[in-house]
C-alpha positions as CSV (number, residue, x, y, z in Angstrom):
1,X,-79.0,69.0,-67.7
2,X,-81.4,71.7,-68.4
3,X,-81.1,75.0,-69.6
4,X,-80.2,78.1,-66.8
5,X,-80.7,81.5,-66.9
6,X,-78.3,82.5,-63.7
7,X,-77.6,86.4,-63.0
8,X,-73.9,87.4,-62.9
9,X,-73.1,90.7,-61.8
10,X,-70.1,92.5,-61.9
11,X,-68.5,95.0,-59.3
12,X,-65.4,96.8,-58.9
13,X,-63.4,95.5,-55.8
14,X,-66.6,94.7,-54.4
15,X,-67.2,91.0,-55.4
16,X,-66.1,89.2,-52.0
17,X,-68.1,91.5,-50.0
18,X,-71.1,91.5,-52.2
19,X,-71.3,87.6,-52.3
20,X,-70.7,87.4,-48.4
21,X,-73.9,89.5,-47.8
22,X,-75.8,87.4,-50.4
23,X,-74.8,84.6,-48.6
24,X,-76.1,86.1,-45.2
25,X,-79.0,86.4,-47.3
26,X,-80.2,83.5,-48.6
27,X,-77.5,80.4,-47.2
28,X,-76.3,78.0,-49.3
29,X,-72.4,77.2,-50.3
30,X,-70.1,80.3,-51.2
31,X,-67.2,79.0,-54.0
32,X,-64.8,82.1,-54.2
33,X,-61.6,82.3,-57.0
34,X,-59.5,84.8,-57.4
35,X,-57.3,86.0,-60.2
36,X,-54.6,84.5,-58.4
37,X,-55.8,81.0,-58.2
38,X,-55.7,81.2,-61.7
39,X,-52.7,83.2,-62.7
40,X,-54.8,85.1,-64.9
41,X,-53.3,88.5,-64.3
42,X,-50.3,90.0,-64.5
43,X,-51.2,93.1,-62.0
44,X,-50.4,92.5,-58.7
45,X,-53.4,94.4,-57.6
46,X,-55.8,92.2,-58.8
47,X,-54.3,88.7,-57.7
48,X,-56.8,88.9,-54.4
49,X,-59.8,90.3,-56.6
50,X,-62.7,87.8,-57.4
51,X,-62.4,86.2,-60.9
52,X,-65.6,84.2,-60.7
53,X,-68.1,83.4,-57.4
54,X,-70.9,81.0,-57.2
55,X,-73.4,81.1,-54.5
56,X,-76.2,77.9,-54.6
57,X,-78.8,77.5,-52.2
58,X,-80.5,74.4,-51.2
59,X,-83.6,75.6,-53.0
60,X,-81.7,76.2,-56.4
61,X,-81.3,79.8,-56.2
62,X,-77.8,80.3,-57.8
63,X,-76.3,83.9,-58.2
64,X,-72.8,84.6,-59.8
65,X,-70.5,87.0,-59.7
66,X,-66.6,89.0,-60.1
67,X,-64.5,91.7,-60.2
68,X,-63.8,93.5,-63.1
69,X,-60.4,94.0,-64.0
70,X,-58.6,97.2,-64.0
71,X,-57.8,97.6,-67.5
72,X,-61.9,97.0,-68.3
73,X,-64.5,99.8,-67.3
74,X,-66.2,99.5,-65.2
75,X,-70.1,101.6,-65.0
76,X,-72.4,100.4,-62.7
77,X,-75.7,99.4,-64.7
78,X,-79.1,100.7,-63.6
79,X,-80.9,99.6,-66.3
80,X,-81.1,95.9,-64.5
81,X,-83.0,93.7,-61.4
82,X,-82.7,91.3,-60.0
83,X,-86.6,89.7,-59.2
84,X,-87.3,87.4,-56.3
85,X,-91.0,85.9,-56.6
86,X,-92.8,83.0,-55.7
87,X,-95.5,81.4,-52.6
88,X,-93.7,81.4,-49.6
89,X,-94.3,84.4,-47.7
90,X,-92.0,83.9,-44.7
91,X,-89.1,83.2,-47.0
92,X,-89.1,86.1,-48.9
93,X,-90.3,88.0,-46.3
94,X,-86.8,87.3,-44.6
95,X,-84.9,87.8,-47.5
96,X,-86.4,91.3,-48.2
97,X,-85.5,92.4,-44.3
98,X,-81.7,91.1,-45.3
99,X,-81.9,92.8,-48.1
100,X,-82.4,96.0,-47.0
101,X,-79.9,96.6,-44.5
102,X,-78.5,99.2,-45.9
103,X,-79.9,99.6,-48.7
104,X,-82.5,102.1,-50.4
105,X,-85.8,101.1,-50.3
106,X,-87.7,102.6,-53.5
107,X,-90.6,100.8,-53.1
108,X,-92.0,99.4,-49.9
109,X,-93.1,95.4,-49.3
110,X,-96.9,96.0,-49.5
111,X,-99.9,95.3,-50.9
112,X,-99.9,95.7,-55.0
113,X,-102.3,96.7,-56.9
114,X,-102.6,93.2,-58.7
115,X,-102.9,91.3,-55.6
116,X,-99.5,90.4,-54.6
117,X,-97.0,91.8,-52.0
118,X,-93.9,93.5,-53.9
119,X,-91.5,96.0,-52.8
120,X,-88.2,97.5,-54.8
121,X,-84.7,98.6,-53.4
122,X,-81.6,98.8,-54.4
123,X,-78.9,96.8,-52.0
124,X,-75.9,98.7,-50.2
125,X,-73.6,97.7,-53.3
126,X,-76.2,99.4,-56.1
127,X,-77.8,96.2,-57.2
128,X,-81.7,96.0,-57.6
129,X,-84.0,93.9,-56.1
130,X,-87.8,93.6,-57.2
131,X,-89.7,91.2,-54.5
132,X,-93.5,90.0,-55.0
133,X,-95.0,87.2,-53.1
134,X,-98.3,86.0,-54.8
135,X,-101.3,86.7,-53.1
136,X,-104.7,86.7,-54.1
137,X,-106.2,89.1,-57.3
138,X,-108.4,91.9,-56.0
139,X,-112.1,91.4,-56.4
């Protein structure tokens, strides 16, 4: 098996929902566990929250994810991205459009400087996306 570098993000109550709209995004098979499948907390409040979520696509995207326990804090980072990139215009294209429902758009899908088409935003649960489909360098 080789060697994967696989985002995992983290979310307060927020998980389920987060995954579900990633999902909706880009397909692929949704595994959910909660803290209750596992017995692996004692507060009752957290026996429905998401202990670990798996979403894999078809085309090997795979994207993890889970609540964070109460007794943990909890600060939502900014200081991260998540970047989609690669040939296939019409693919990313529709993942961008799913993307930003709801979200904040900081930087729209256009032309770059460098050749490409990129666009920021960051999604309806604070997470954020860098998109760039390779295009041809300026002349």
């Amino acid at each position: 098996m080789d060697t994967a570098l696989t985002p995992y993000l983290g979310f307060r109550d927020q998980a389920k929902e987060a995954m579900t709209f990633y999902q909706s995004v880009f397909g692929g098979e949704l595994t959910l566990n909660t803290f209750g499948d596992f017995h692996a907390s004692d507060d009752p409040a957290e026996i429905d929250k998401i202990m670990h979520s798996q979403l894999a696509t078809e085309r090997g995207l795979v994207l993890m994810a889970a609540d964070t326990p109460n007794s943990m804090d909890y600060t939502p980072g900014s200081s991260h991205s998540l970047s989609l990139s690669g040939d296939n215009e019409a693919e990313l294209r529709g993942y961008w459009d799913k993307l930003i429902d709801g979200a904040n758009v900081t930087e729209p899908l256009q032309q770059a400087p460098w050749g490409d088409t990129f666009g920021m935003c960051t999604d309806k649960f604070g997470v954020q996306w860098m998109v760039n489909i390779a295009g041809q360098p300026p002349s």
